[in-house]
ROPAZA-482434 format. One record per residue (C-alpha): y, z, x; residue number from 1; residue in three letters. Coordinates in pm, 1 decimal, padded with zeros to 6 digits, m for minus. Each point is the difference from the previous one (the first is absolute). Example, Ala and Ser with C-alpha at 12.3 -4.5 7.8 and 13.67 -1.06 7.14 Angstrom:
// ROPAZA-482434
+----------+----------+----------+------+------+
!       yy !       zz !       xx ! resi ! resn !
+----------+----------+----------+------+------+
! m00450.0 !  00780.0 !  01230.0 !    1 !  ALA !
!  00344.0 ! m00066.0 !  00137.0 !    2 !  SER !
+----------+----------+----------+------+------+
// end
This chain:
// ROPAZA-482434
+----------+----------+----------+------+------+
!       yy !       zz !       xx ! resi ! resn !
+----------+----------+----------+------+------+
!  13104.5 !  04330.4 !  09295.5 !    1 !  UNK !
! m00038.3 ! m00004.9 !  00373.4 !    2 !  UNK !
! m00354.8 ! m00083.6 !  00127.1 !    3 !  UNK !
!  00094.5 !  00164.6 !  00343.4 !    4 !  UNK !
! m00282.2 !  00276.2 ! m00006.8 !    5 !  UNK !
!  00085.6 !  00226.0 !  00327.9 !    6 !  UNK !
! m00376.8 !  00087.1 !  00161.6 !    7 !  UNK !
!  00144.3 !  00302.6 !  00118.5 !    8 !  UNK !
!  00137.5 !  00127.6 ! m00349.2 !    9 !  UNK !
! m00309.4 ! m00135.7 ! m00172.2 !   10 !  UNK !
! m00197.4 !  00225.4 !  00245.2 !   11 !  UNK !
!  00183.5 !  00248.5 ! m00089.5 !   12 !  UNK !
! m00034.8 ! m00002.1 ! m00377.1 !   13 !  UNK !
! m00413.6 ! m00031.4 !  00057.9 !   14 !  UNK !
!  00008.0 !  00267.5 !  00200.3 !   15 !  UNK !
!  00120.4 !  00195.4 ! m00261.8 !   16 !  UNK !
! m00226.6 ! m00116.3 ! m00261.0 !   17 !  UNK !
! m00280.8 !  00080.4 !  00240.4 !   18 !  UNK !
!  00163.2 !  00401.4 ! m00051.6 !   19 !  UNK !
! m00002.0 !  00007.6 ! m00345.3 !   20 !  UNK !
! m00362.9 !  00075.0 ! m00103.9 !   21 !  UNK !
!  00058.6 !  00292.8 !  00258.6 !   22 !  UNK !
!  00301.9 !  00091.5 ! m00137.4 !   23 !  UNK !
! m00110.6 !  00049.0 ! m00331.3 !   24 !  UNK !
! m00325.0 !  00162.0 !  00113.3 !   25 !  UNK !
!  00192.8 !  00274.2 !  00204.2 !   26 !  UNK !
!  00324.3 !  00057.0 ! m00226.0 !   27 !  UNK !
! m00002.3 !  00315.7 ! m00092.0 !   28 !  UNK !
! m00239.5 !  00131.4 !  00288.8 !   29 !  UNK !
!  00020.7 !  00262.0 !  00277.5 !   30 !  UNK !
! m00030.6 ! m00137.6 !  00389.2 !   31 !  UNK !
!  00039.4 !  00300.0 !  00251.0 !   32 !  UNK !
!  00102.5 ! m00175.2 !  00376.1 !   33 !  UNK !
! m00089.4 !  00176.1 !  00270.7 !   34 !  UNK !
!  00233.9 ! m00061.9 !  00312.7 !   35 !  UNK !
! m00015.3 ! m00011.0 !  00331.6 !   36 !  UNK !
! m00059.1 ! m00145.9 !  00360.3 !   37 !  UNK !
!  00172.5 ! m00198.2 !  00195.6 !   38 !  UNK !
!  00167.5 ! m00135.8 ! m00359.7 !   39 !  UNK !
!  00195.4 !  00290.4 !  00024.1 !   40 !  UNK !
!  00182.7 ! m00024.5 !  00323.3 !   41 !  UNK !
!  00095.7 ! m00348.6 ! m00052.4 !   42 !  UNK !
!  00343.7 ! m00048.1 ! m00242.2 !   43 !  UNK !
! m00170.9 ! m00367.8 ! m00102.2 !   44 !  UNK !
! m00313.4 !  00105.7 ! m00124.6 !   45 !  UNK !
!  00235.5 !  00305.8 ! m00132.2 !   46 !  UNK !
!  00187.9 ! m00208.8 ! m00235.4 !   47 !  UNK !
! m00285.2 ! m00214.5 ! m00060.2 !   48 !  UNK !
! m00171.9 !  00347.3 ! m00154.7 !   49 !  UNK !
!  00257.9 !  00089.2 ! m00202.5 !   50 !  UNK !
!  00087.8 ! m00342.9 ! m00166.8 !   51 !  UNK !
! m00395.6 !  00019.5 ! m00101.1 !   52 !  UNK !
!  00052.6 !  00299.1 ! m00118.7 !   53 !  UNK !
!  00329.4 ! m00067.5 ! m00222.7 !   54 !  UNK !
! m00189.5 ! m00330.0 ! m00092.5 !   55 !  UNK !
! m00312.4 !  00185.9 ! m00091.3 !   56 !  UNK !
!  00240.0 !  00268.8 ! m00275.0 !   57 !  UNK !
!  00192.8 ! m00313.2 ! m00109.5 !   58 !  UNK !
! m00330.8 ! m00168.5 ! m00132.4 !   59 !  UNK !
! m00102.3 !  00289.8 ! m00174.4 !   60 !  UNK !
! m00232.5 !  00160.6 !  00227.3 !   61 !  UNK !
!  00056.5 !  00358.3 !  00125.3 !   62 !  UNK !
! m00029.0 ! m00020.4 !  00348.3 !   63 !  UNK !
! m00021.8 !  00399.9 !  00162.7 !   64 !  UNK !
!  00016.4 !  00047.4 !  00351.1 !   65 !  UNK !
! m00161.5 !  00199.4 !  00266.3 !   66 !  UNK !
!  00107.6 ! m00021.7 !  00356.3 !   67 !  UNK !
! m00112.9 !  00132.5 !  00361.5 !   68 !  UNK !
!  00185.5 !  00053.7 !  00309.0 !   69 !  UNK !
! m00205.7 !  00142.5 !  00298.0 !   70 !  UNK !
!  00140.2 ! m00208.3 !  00242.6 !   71 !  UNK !
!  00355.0 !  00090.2 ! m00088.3 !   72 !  UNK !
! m00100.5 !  00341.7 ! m00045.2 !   73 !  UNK !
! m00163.3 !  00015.6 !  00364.3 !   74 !  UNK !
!  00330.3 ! m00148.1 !  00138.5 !   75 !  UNK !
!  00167.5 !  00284.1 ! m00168.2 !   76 !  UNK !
! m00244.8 !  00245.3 !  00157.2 !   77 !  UNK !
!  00089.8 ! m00174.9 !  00391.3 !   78 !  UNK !
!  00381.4 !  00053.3 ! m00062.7 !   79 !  UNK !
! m00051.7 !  00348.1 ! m00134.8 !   80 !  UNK !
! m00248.1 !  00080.1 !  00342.5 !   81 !  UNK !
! m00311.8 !  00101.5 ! m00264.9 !   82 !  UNK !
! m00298.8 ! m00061.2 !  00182.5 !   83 !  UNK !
! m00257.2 ! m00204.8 ! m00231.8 !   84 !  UNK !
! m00383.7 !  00102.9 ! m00007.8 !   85 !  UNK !
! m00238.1 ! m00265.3 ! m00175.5 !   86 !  UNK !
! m00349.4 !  00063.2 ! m00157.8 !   87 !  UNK !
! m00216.7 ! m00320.1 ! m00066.3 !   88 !  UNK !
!  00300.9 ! m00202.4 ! m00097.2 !   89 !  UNK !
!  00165.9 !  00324.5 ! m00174.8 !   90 !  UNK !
!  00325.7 !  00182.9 !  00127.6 !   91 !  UNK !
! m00008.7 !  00386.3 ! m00002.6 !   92 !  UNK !
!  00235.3 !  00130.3 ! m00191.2 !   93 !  UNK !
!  00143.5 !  00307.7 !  00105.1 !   94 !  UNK !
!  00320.7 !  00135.1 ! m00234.5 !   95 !  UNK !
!  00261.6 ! m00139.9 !  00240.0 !   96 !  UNK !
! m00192.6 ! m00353.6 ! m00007.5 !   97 !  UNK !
!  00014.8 !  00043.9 ! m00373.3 !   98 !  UNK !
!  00388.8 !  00052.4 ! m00080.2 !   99 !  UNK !
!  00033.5 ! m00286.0 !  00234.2 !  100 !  UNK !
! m00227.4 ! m00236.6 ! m00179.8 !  101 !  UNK !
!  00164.8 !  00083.5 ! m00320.4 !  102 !  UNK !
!  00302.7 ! m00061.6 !  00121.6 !  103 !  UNK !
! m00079.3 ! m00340.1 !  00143.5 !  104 !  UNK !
! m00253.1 ! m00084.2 ! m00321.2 !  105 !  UNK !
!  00257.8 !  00161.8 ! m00287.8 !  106 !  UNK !
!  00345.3 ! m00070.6 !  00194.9 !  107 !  UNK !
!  00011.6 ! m00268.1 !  00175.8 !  108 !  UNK !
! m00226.0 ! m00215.8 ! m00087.0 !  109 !  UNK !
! m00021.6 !  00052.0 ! m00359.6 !  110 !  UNK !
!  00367.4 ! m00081.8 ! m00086.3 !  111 !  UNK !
!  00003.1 ! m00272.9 !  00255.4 !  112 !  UNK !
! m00261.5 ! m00168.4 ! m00249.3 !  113 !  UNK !
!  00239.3 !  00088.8 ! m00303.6 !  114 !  UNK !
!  00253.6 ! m00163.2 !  00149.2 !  115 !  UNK !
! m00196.4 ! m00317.7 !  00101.8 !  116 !  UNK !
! m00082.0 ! m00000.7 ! m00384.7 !  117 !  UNK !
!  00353.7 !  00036.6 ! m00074.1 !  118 !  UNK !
!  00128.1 ! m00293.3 !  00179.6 !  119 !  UNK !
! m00231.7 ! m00222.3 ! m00145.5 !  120 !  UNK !
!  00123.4 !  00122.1 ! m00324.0 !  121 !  UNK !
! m00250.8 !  00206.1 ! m00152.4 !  122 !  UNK !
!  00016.7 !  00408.9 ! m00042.8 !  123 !  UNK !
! m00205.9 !  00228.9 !  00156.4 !  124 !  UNK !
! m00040.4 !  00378.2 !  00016.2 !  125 !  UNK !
! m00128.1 !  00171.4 !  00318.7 !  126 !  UNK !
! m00250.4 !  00315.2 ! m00022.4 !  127 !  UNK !
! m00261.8 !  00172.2 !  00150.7 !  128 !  UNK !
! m00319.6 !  00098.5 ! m00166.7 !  129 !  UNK !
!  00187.7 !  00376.1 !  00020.6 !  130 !  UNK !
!  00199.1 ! m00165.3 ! m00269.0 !  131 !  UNK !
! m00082.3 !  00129.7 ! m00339.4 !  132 !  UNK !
! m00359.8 !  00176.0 !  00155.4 !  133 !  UNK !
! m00081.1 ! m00391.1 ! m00019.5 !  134 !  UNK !
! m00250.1 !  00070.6 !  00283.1 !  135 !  UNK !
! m00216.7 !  00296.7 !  00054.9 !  136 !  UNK !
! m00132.5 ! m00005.1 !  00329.4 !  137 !  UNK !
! m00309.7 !  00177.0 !  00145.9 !  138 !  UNK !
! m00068.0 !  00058.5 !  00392.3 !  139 !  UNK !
! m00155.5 ! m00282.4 !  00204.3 !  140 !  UNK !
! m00291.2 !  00080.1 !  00253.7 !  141 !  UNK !
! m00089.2 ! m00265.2 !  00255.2 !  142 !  UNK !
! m00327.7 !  00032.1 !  00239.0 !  143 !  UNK !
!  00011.8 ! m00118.3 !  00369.5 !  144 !  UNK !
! m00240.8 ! m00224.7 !  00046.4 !  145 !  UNK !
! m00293.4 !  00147.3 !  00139.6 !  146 !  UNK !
!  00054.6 ! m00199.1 !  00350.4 !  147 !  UNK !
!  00353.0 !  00135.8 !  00034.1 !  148 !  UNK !
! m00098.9 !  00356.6 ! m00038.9 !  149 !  UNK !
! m00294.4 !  00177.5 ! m00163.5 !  150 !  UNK !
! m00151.8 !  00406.0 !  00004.7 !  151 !  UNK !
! m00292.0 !  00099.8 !  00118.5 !  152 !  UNK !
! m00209.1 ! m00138.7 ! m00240.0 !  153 !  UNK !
!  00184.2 ! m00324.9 !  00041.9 !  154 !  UNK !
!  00154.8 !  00019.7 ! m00323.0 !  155 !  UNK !
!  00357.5 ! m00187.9 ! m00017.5 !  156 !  UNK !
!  00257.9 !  00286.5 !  00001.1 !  157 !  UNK !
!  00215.6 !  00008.6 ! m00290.4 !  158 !  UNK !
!  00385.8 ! m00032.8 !  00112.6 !  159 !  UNK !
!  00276.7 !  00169.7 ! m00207.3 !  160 !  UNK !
!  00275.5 ! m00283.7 ! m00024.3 !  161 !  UNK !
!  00275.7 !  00199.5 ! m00158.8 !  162 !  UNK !
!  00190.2 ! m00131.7 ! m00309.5 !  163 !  UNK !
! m00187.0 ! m00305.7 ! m00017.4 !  164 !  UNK !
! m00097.3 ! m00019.3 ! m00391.5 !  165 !  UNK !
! m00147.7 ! m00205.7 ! m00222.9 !  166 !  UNK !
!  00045.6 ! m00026.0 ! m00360.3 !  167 !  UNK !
! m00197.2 !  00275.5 ! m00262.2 !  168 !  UNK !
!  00258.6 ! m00061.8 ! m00317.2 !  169 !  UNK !
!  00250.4 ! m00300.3 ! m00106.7 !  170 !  UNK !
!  00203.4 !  00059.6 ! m00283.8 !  171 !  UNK !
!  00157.6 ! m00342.8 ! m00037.2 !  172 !  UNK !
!  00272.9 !  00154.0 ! m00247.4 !  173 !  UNK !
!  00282.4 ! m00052.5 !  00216.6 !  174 !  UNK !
! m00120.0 ! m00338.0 !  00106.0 !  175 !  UNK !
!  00013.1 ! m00117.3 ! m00369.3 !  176 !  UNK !
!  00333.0 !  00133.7 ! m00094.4 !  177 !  UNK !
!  00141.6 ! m00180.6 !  00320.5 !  178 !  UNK !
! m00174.0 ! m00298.9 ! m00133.1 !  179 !  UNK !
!  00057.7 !  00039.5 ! m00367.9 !  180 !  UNK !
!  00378.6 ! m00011.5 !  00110.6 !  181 !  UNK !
! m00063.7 ! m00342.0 !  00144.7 !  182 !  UNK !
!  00028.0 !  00104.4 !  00328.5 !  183 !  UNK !
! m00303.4 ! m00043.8 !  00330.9 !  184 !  UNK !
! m00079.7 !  00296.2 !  00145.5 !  185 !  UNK !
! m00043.8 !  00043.5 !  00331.8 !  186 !  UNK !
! m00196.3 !  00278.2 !  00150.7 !  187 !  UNK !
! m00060.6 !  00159.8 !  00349.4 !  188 !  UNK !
! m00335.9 !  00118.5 !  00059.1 !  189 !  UNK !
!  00049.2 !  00400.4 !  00000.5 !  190 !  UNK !
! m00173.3 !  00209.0 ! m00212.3 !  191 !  UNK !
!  00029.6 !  00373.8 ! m00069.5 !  192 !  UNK !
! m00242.9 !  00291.6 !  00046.8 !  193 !  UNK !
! m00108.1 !  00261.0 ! m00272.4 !  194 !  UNK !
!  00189.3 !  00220.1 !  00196.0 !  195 !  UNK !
!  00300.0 ! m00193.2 !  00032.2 !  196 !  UNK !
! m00073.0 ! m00116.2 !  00358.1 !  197 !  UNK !
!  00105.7 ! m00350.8 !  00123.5 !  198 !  UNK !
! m00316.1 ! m00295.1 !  00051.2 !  199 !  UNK !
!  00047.5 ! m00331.8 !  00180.0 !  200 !  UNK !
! m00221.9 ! m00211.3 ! m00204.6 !  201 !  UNK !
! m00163.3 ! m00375.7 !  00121.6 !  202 !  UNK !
!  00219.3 ! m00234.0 ! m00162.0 !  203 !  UNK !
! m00325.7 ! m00234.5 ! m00074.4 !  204 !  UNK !
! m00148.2 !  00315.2 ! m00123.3 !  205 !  UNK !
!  00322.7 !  00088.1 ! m00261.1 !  206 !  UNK !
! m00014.5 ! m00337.9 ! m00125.9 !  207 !  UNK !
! m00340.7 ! m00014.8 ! m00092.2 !  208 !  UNK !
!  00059.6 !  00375.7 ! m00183.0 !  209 !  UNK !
!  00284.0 ! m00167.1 ! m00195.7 !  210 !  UNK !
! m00166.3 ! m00350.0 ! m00051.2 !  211 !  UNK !
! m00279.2 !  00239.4 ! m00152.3 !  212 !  UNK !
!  00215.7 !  00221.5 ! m00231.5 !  213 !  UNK !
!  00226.0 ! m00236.1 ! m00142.3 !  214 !  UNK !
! m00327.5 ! m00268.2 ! m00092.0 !  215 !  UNK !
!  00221.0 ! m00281.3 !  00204.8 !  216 !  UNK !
! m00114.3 ! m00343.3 ! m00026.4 !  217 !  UNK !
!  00052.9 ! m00083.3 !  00350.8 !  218 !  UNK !
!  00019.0 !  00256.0 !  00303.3 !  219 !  UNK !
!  00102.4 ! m00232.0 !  00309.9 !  220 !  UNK !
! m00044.5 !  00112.2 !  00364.2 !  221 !  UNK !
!  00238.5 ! m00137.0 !  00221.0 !  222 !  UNK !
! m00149.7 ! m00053.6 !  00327.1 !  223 !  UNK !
!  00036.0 ! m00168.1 !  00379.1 !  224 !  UNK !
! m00290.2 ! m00211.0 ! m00069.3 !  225 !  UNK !
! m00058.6 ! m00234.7 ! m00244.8 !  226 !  UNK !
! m00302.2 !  00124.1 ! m00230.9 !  227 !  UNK !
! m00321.2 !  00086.9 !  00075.8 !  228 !  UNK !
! m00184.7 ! m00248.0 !  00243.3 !  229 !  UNK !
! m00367.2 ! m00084.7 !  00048.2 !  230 !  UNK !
! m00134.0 !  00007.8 !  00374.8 !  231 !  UNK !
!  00090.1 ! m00369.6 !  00046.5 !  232 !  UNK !
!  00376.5 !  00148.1 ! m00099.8 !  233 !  UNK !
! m00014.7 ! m00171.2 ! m00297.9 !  234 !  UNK !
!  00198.4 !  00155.9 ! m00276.2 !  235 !  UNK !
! m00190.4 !  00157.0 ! m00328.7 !  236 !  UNK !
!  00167.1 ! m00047.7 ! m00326.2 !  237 !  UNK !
! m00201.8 !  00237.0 ! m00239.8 !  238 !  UNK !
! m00210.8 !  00283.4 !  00073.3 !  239 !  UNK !
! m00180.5 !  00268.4 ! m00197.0 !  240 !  UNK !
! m00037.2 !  00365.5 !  00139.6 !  241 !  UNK !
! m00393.4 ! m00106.8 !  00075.7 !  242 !  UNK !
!  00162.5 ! m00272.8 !  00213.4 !  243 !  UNK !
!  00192.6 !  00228.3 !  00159.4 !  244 !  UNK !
! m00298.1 !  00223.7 !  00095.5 !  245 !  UNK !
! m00209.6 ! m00264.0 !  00101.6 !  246 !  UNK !
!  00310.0 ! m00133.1 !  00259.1 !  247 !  UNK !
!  00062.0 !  00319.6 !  00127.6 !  248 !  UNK !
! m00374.3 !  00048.2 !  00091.0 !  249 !  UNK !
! m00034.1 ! m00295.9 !  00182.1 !  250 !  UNK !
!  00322.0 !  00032.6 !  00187.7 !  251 !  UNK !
!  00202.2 ! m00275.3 ! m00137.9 !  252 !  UNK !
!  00278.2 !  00244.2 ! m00109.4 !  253 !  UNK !
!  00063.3 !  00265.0 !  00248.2 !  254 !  UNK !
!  00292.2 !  00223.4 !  00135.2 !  255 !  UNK !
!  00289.6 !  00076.4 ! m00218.3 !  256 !  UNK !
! m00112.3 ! m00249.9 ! m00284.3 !  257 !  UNK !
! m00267.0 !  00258.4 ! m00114.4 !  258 !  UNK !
!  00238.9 !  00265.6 ! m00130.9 !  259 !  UNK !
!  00209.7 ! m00296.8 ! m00166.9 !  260 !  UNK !
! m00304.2 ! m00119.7 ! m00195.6 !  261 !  UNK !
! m00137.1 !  00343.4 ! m00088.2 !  262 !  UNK !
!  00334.9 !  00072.3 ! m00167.2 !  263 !  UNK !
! m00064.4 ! m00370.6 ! m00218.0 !  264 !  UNK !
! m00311.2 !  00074.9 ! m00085.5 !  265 !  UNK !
!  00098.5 !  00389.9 ! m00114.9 !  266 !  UNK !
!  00299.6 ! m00150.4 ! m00185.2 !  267 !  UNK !
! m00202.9 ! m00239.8 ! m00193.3 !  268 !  UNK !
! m00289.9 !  00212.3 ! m00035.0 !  269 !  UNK !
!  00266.2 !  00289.3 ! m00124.6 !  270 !  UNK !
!  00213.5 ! m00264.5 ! m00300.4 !  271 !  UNK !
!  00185.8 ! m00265.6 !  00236.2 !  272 !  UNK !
! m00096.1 ! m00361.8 ! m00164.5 !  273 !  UNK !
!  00025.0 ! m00154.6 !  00365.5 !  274 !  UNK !
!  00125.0 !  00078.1 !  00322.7 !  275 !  UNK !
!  00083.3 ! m00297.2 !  00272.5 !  276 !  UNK !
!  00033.1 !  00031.4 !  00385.4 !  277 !  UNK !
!  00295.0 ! m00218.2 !  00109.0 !  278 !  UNK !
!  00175.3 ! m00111.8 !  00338.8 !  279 !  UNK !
!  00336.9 !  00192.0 ! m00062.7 !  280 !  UNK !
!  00114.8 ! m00242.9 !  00285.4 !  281 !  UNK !
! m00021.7 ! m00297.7 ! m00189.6 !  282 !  UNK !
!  00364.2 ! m00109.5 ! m00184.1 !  283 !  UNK !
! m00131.0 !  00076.3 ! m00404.4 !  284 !  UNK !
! m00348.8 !  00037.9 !  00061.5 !  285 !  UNK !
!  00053.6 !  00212.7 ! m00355.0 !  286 !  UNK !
!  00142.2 ! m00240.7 ! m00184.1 !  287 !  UNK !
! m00288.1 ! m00286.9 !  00165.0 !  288 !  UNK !
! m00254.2 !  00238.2 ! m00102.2 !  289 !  UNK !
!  00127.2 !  00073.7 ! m00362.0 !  290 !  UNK !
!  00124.6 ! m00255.2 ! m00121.9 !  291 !  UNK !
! m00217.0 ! m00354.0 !  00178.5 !  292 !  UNK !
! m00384.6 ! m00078.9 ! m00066.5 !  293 !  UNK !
! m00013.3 !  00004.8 !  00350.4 !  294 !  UNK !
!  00055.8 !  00375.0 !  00058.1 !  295 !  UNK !
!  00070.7 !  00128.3 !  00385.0 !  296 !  UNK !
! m00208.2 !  00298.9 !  00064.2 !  297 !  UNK !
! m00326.3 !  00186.8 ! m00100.3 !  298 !  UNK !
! m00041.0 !  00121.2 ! m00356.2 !  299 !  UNK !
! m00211.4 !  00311.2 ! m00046.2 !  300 !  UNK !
! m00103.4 !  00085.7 ! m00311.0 !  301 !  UNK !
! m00256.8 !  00240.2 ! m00175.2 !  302 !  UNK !
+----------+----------+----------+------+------+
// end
């Protein structure tokens, strides 16, 4: 027998080994994915996604994801000649702004992922949360800040932003008979009204609803940064929503990481096991994270 031991295949094999006690631990289990950011606008990191994905069924885990788009969907706005009006960070939503974002979110984007998924050889099914009532959305109110404009009594004034929802009711029916059928579903963050009236949901925001309602084991936020960092931009690896509280009083979290980590903390709080903030930018940052002692991101958990 040949004693010719190549490192490269031998690193191989012990990187696989290092999987299995994750393999076994998650067979069986529920990971919903969101994605988005610059990940999404690069074919790479594209393929990379999906061949984590496909990986992710063929292991035994039930991977479900949830995807954005507002960059794609602003584009879309541009060519159409739809001016856009922001609130703290939030687009108004007008009806127009609406069909177009569900166009972009449901159309184009959505089956762009199935296809992804498809070429990497797994199967995936494209909905909306209109699919099968899976999402039940109620209207979203966002204050101005105070600064930006207040009343008389310096109150912040509450802006109307349209058909910007959030989520009131998941019935995850239609995302277990997709996934009972061995397929990964793959859903666009639009939800419907009680009245049958369109909502643009936060993808972040639809994720954590899911993550919540199906009990996942693992709700992953992928991100353009890598984790949470400490003020010397170091990054943390495990937090608890008291951590969280305490960070985001002292200022070390700030901006747009805020309404990332309050949907964590309300997804583990609400049946999520764990949920982990990961740099979406980084080639299998899943799959490091997963499957490696090592991890690559922050881990939230209750």
């Amino acid at each position: 027998m040949s004693q010719n031991h190549d490192p490269a295949m031998l690193a191989k094999a012990q990187t696989l080994t290092e999987a299995l006690p994750y393999l076994q631990r998650y067979a069986g289990k529920t990971f919903v994915v969101k994605y988005g950011g610059h990940a999404m606008g690069d074919p790479e990191l594209a393929q990379d996604f999906a061949e984590d994905i496909v990986l992710l069924k063929a292991v035994g885990i039930n991977p479900v994801v949830v995807h954005g788009g507002g960059p794609q969907i602003g584009r879309m706005l541009k060519a159409l000649g739809i001016e856009s009006q922001f609130v703290d960070g939030l687009r108004v939503t007008d009806k127009q702004t609406a069909e177009v974002a569900e166009m972009v979110l449901a159309g184009a984007i959505n089956k762009e992922l199935v296809s992804w998924i498809a070429r990497a050889g797994g199967k995936a099914i494209g909905i909306s949360g209109k699919d099968g009532g899976m999402v039940i959305a109620r209207k979203v109110e966002a204050k101005k800040s105070p600064k930006a404009v207040a009343g008389e009594d310096g109150d912040p004034i509450v802006v109307d932003l349209g058909f910007v929802g959030e989520p009131d009711r998941i019935d995850t029916t239609v995302i277990d008979t997709i996934v009972n059928a061995g397929m990964i579903p793959v859903i666009a963050p639009i939800g419907v009204g009680p009245d049958g009236e369109t909502y643009n949901i936060n993808a972040d925001t639809m994720a954590g609803a899911i993550a919540a309602a199906l009990g996942a084991s693992r709700l992953f936020l992928l991100t353009d940064v890598p984790g949470v960092l400490d003020k010397d931009k170091n990054l943390l690896t495990d937090l608890r929503p008291a951590d969280i509280a305490r960070l985001a009083e002292d200022g070390t979290i700030s901006g747009g990481m805020i309404p990332k980590l309050e949907t964590c903390v309300h997804a583990v709080e609400a049946g999520c096991e764990a949920t982990v903030v990961l740099d979406g930018r980084v080639p299998h940052a899943m799959l490091l994270e997963i499957f490696t002692a090592r991890g690559a991101g922050t881990l939230i958990r209750a």
